[in-house]
PyMOL Python script that loads the backbone (N, CA, C, O; Angstrom):
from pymol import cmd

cmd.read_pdbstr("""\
ATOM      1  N   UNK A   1      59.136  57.013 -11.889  1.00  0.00           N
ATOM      2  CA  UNK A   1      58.746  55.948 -10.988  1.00  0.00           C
ATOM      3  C   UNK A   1      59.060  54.602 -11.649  1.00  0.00           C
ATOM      4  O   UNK A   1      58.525  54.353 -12.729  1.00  0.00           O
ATOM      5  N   UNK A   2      59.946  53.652 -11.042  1.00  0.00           N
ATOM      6  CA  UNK A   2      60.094  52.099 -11.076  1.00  0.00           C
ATOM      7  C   UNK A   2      58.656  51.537 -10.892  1.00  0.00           C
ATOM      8  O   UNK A   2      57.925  52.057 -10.048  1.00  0.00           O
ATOM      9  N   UNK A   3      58.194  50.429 -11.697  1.00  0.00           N
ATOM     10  CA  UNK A   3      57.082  49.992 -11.062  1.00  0.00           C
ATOM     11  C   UNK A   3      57.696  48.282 -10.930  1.00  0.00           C
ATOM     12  O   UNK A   3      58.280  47.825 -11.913  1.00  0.00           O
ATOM     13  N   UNK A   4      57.580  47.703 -10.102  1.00  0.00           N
ATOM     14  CA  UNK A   4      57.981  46.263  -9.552  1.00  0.00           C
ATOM     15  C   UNK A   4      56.046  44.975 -10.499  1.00  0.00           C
ATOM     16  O   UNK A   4      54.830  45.123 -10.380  1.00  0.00           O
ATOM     17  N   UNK A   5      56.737  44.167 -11.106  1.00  0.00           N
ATOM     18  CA  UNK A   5      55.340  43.787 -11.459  1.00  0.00           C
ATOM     19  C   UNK A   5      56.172  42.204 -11.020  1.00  0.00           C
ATOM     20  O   UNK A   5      56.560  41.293 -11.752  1.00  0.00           O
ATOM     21  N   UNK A   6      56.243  42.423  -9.029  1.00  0.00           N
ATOM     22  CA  UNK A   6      55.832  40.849  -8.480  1.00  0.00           C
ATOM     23  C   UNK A   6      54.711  40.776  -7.654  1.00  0.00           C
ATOM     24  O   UNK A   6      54.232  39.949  -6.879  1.00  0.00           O
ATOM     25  N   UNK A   7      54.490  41.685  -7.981  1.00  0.00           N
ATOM     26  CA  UNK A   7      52.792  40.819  -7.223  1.00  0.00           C
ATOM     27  C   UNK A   7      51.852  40.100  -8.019  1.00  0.00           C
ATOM     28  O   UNK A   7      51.000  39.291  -7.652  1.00  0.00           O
ATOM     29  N   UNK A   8      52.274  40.726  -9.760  1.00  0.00           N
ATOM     30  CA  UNK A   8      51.460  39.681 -10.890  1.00  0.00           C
ATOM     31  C   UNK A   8      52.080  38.920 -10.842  1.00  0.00           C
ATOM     32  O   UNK A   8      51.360  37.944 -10.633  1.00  0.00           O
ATOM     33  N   UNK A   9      53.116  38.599 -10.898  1.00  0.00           N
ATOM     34  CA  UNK A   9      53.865  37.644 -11.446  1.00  0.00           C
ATOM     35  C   UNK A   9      53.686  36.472 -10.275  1.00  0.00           C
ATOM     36  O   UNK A   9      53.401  35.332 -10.643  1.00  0.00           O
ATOM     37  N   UNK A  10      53.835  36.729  -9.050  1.00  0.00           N
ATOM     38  CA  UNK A  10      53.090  35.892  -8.263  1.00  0.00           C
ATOM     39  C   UNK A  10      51.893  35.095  -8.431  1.00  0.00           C
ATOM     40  O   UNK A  10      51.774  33.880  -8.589  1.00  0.00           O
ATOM     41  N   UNK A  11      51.153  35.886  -8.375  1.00  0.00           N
ATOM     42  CA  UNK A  11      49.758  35.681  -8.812  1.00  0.00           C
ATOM     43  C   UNK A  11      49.567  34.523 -10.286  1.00  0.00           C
ATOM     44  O   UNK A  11      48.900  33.489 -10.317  1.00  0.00           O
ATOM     45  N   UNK A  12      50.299  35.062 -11.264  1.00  0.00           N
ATOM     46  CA  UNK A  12      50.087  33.855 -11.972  1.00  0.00           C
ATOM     47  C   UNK A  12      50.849  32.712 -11.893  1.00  0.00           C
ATOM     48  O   UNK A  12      50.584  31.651 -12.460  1.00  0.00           O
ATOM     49  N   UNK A  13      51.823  32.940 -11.168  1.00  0.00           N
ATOM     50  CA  UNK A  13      52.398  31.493 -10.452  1.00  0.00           C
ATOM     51  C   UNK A  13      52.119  31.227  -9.127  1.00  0.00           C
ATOM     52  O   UNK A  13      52.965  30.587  -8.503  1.00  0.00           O
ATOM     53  N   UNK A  14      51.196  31.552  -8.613  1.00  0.00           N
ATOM     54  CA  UNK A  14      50.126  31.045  -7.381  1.00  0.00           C
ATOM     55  C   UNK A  14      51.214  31.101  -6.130  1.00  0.00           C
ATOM     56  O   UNK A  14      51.116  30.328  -5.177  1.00  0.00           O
ATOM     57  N   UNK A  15      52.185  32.024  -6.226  1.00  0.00           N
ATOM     58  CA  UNK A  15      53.270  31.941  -4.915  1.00  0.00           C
ATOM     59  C   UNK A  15      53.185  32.752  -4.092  1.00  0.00           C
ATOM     60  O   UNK A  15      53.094  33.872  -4.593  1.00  0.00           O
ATOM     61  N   UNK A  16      53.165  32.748  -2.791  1.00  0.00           N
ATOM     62  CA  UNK A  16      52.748  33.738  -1.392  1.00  0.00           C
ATOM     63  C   UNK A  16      54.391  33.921  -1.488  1.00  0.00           C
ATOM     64  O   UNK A  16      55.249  33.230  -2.038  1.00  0.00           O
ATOM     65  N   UNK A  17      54.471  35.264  -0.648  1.00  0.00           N
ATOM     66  CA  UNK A  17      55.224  36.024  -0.241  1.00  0.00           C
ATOM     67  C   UNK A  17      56.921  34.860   0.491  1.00  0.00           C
ATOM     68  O   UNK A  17      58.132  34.839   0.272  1.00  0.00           O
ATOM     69  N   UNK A  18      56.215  34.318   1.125  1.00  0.00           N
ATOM     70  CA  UNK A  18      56.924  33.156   2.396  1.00  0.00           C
ATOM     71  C   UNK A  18      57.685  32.025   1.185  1.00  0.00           C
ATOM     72  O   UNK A  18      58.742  31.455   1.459  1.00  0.00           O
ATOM     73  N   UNK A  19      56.878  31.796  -0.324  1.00  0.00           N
ATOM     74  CA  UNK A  19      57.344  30.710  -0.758  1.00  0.00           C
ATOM     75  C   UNK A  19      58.241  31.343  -1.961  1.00  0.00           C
ATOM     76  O   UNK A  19      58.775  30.480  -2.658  1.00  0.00           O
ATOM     77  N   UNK A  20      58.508  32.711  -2.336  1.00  0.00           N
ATOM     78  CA  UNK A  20      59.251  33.778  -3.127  1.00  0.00           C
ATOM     79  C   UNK A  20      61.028  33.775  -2.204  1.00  0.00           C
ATOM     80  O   UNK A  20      62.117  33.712  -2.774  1.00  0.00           O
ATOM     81  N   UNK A  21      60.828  33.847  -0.975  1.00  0.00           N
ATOM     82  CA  UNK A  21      61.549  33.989   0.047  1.00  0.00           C
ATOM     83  C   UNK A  21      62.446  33.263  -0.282  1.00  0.00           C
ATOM     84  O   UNK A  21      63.498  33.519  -0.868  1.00  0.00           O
ATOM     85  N   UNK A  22      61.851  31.904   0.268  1.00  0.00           N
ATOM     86  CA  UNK A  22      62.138  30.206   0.510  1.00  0.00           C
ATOM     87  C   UNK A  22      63.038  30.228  -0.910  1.00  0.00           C
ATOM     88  O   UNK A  22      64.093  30.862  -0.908  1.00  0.00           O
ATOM     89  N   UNK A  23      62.774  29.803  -1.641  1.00  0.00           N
ATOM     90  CA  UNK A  23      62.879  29.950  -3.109  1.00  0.00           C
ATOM     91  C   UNK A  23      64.250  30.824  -3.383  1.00  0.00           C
ATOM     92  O   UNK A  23      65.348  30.563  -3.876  1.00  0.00           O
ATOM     93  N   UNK A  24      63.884  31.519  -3.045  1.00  0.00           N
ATOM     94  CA  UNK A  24      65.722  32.709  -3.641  1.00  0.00           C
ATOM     95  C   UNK A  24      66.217  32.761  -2.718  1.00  0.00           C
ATOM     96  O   UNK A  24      67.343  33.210  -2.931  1.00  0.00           O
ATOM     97  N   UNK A  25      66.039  32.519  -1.489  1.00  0.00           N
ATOM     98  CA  UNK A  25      67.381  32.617  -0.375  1.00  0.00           C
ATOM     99  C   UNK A  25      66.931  34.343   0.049  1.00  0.00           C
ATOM    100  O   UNK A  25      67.811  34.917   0.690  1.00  0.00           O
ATOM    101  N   UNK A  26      65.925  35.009  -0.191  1.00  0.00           N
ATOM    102  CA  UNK A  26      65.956  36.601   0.383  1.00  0.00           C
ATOM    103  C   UNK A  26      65.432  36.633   1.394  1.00  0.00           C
ATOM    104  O   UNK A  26      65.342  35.518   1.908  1.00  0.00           O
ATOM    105  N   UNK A  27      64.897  37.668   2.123  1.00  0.00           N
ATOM    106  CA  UNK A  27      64.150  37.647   3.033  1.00  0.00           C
ATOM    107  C   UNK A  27      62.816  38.272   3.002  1.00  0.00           C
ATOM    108  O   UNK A  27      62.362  39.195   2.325  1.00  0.00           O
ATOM    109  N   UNK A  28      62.445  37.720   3.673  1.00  0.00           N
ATOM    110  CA  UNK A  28      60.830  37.888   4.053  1.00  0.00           C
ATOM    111  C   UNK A  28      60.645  39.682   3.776  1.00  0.00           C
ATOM    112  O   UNK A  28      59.743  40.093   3.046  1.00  0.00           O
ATOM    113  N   UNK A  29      61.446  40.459   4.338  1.00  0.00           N
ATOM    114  CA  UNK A  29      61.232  41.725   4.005  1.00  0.00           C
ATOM    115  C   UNK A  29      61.496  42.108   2.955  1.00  0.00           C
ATOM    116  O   UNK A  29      60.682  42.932   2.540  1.00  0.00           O
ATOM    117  N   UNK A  30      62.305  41.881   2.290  1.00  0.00           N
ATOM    118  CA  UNK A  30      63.098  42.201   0.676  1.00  0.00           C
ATOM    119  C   UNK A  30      61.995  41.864   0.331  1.00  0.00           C
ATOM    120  O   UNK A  30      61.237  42.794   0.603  1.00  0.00           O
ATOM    121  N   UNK A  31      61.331  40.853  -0.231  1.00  0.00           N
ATOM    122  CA  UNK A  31      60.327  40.758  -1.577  1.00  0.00           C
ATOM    123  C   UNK A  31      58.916  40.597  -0.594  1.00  0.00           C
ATOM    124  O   UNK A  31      58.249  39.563  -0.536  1.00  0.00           O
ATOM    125  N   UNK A  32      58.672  41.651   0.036  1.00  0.00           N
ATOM    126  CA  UNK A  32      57.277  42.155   0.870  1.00  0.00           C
ATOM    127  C   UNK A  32      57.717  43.301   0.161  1.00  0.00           C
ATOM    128  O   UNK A  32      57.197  43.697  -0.882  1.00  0.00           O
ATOM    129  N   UNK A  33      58.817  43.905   0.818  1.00  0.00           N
ATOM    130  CA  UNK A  33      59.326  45.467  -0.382  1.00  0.00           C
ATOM    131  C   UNK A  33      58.900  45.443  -1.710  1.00  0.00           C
ATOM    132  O   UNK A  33      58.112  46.320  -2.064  1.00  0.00           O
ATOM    133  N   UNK A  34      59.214  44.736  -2.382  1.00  0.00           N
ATOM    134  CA  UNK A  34      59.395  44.541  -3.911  1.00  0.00           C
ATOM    135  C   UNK A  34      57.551  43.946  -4.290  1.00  0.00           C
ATOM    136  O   UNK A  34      56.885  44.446  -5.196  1.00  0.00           O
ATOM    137  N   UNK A  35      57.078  42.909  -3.435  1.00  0.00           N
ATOM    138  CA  UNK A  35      55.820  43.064  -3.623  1.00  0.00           C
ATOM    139  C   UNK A  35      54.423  43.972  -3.446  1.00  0.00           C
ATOM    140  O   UNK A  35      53.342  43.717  -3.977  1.00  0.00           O
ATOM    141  N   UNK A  36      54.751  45.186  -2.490  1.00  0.00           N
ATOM    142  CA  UNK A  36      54.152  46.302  -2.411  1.00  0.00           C
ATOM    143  C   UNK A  36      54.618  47.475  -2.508  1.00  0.00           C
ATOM    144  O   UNK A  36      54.285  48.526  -1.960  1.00  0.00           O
ATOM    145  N   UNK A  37      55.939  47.065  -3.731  1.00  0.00           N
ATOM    146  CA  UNK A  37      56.365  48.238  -4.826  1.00  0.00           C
ATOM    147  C   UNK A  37      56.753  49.502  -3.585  1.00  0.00           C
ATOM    148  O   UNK A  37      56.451  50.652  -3.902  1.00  0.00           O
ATOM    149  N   UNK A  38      57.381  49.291  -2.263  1.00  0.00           N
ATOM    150  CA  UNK A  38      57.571  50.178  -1.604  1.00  0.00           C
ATOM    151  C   UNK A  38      58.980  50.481  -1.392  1.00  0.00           C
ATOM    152  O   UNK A  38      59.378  51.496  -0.819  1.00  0.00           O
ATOM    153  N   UNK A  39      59.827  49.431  -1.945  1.00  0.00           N
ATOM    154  CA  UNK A  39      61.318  49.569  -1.925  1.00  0.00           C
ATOM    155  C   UNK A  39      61.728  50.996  -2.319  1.00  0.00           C
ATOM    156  O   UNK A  39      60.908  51.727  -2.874  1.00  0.00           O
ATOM    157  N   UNK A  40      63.006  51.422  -2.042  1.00  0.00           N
ATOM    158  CA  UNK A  40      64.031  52.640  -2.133  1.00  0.00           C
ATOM    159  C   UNK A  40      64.634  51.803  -2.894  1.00  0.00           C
ATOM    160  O   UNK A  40      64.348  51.737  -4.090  1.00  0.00           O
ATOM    161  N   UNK A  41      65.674  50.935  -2.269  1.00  0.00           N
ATOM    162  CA  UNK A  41      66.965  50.643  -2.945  1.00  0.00           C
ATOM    163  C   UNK A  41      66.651  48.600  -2.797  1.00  0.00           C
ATOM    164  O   UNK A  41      66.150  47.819  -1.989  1.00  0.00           O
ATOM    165  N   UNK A  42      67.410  48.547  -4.303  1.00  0.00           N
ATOM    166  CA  UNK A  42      67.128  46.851  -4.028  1.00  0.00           C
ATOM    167  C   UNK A  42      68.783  46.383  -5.020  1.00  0.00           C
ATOM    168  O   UNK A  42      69.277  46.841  -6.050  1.00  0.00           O
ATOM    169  N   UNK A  43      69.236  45.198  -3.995  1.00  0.00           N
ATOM    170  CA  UNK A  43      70.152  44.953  -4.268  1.00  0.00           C
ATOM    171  C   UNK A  43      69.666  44.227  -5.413  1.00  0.00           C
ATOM    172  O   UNK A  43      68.505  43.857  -5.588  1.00  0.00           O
ATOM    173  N   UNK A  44      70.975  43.997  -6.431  1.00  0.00           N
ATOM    174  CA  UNK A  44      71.222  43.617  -7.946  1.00  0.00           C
ATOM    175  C   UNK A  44      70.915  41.884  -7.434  1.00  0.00           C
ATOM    176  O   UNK A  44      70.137  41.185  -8.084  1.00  0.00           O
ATOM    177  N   UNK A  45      71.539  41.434  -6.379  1.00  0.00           N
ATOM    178  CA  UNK A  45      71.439  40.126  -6.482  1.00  0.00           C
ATOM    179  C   UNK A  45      69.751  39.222  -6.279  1.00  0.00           C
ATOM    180  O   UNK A  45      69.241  38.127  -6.518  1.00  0.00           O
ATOM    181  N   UNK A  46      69.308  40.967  -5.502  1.00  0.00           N
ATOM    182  CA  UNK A  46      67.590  40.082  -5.261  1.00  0.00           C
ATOM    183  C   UNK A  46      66.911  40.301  -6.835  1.00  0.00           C
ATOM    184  O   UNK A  46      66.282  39.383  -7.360  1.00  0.00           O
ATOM    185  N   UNK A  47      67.097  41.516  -7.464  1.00  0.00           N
ATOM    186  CA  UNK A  47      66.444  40.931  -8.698  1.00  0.00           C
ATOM    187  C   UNK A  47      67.264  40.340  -9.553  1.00  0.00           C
ATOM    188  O   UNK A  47      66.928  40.873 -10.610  1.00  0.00           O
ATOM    189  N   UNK A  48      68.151  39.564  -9.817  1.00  0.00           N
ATOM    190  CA  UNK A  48      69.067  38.008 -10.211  1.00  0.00           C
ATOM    191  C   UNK A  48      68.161  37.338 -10.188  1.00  0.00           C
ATOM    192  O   UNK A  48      67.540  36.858 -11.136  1.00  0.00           O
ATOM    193  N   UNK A  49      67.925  37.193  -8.642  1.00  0.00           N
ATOM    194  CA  UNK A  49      67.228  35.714  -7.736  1.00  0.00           C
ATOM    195  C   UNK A  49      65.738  35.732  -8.145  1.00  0.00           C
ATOM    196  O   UNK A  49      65.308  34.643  -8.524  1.00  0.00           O
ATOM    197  N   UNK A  50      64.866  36.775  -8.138  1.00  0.00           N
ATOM    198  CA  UNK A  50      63.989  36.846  -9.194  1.00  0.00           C
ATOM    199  C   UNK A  50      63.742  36.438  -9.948  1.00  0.00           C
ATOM    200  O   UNK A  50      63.013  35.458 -10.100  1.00  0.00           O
ATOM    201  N   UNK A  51      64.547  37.381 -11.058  1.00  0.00           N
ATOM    202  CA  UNK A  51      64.268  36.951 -12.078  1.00  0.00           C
ATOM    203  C   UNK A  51      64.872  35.628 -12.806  1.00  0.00           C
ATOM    204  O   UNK A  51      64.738  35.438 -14.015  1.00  0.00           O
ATOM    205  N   UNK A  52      65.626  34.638 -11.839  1.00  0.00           N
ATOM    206  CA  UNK A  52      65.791  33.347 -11.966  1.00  0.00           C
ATOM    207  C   UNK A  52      64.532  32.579 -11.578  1.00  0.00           C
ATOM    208  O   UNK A  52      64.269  31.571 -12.236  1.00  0.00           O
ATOM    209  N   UNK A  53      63.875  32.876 -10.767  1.00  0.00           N
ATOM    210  CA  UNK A  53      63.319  31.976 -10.572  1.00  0.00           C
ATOM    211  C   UNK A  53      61.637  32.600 -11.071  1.00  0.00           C
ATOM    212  O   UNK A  53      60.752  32.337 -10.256  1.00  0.00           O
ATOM    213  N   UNK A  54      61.461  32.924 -11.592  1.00  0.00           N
ATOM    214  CA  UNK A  54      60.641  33.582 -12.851  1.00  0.00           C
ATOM    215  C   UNK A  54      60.903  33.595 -13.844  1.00  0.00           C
ATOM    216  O   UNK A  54      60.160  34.205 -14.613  1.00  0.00           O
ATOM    217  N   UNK A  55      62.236  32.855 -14.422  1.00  0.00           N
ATOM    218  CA  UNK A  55      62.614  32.992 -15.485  1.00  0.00           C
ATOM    219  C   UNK A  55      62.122  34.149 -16.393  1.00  0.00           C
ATOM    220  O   UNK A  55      61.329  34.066 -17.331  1.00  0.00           O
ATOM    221  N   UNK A  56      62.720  35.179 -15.945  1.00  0.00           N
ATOM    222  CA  UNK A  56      62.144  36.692 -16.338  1.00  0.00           C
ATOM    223  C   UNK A  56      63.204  37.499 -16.541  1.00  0.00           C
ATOM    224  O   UNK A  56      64.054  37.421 -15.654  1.00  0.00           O
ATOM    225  N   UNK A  57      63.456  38.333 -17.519  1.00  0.00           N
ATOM    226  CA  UNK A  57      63.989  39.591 -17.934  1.00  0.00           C
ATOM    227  C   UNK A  57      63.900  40.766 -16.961  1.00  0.00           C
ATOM    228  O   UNK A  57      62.818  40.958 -16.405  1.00  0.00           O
ATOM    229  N   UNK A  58      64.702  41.389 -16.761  1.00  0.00           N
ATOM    230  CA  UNK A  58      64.871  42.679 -15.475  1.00  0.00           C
ATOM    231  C   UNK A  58      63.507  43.585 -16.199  1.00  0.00           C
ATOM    232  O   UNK A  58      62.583  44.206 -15.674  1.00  0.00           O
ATOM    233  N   UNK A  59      63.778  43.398 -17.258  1.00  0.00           N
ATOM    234  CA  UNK A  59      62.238  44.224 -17.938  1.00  0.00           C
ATOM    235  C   UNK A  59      61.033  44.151 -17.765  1.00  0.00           C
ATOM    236  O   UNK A  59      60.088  44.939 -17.722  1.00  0.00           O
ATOM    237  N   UNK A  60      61.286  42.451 -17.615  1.00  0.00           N
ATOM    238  CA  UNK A  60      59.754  42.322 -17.280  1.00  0.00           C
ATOM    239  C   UNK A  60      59.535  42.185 -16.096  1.00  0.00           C
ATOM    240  O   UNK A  60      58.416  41.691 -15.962  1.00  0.00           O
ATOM    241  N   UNK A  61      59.950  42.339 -15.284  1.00  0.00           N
ATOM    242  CA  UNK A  61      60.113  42.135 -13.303  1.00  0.00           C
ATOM    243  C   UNK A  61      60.418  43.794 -13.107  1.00  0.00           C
ATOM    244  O   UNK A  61      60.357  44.102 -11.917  1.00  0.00           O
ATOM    245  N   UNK A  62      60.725  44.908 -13.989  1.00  0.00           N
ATOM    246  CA  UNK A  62      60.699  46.189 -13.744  1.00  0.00           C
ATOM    247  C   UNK A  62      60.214  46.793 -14.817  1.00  0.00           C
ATOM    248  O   UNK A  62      60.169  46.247 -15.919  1.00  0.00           O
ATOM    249  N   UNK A  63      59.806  47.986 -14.576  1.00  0.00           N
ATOM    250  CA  UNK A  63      59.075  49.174 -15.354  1.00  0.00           C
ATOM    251  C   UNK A  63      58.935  49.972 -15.280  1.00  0.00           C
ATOM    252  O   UNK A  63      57.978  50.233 -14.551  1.00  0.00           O
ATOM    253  N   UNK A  64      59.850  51.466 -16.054  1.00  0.00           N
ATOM    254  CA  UNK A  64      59.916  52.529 -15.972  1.00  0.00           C
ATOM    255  C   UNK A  64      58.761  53.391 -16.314  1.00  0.00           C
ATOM    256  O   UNK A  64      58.468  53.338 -17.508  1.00  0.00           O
ATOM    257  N   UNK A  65      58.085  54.108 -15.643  1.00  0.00           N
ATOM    258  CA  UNK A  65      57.369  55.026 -15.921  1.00  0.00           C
ATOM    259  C   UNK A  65      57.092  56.383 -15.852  1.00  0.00           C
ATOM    260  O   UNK A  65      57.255  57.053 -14.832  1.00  0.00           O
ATOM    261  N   UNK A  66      56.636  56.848 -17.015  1.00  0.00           N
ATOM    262  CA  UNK A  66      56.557  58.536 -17.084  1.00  0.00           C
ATOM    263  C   UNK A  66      56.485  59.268 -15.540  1.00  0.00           C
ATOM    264  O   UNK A  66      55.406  59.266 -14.947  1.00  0.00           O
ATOM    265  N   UNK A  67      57.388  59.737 -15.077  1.00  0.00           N
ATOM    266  CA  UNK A  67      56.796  60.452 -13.962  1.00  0.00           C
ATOM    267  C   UNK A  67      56.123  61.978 -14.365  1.00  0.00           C
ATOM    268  O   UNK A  67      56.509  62.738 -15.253  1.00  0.00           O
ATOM    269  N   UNK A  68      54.753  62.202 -13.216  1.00  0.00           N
ATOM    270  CA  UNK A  68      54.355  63.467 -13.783  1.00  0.00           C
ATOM    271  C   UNK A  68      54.885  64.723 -14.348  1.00  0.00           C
ATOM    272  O   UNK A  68      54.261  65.460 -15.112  1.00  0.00           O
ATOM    273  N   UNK A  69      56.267  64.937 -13.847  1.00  0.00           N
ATOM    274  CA  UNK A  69      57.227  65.890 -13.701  1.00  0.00           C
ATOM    275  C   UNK A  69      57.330  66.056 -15.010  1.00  0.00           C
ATOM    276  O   UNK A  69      57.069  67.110 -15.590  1.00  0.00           O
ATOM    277  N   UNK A  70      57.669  65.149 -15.472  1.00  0.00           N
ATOM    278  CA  UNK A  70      57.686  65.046 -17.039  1.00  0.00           C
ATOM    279  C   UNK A  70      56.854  65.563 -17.995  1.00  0.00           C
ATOM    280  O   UNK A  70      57.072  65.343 -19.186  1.00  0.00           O
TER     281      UNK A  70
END
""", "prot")
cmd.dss("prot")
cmd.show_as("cartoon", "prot")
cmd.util.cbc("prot")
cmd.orient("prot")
């Protein structure tokens, strides 16, 4: 499992969903996806735009985790 950590990252930069959007040029659905970690597939350029404007590492805007299977 990918885990998406923009809903913290929001949170400590006090930004709603609408002003993440505004901000990178994505859409309202793309980072609603990415903020309730429900995405399948996410294009390379929305986490770019991200992690530009979070000035953030793909690492720290993603996170691989043990799946149970394992």
């Amino acid at each position: 499992m990918i885990r998406c950590h923009l809903a913290r990252m929001m949170g400590e930069h006090k930004l709603r969903i609408a002003d993440v959007a505004r901000e990178t040029g994505l859409s309202r659905a793309t980072v609603t996806l990415l903020y309730k970690e429900t995405a399948q597939k996410v294009d390379l350029n929305a986490i770019k735009q991200i992690c530009v404007l979070f000035d953030c590492t793909v690492g720290e805007l993603l996170e691989l985790m043990p799946s149970q299977n394992d």
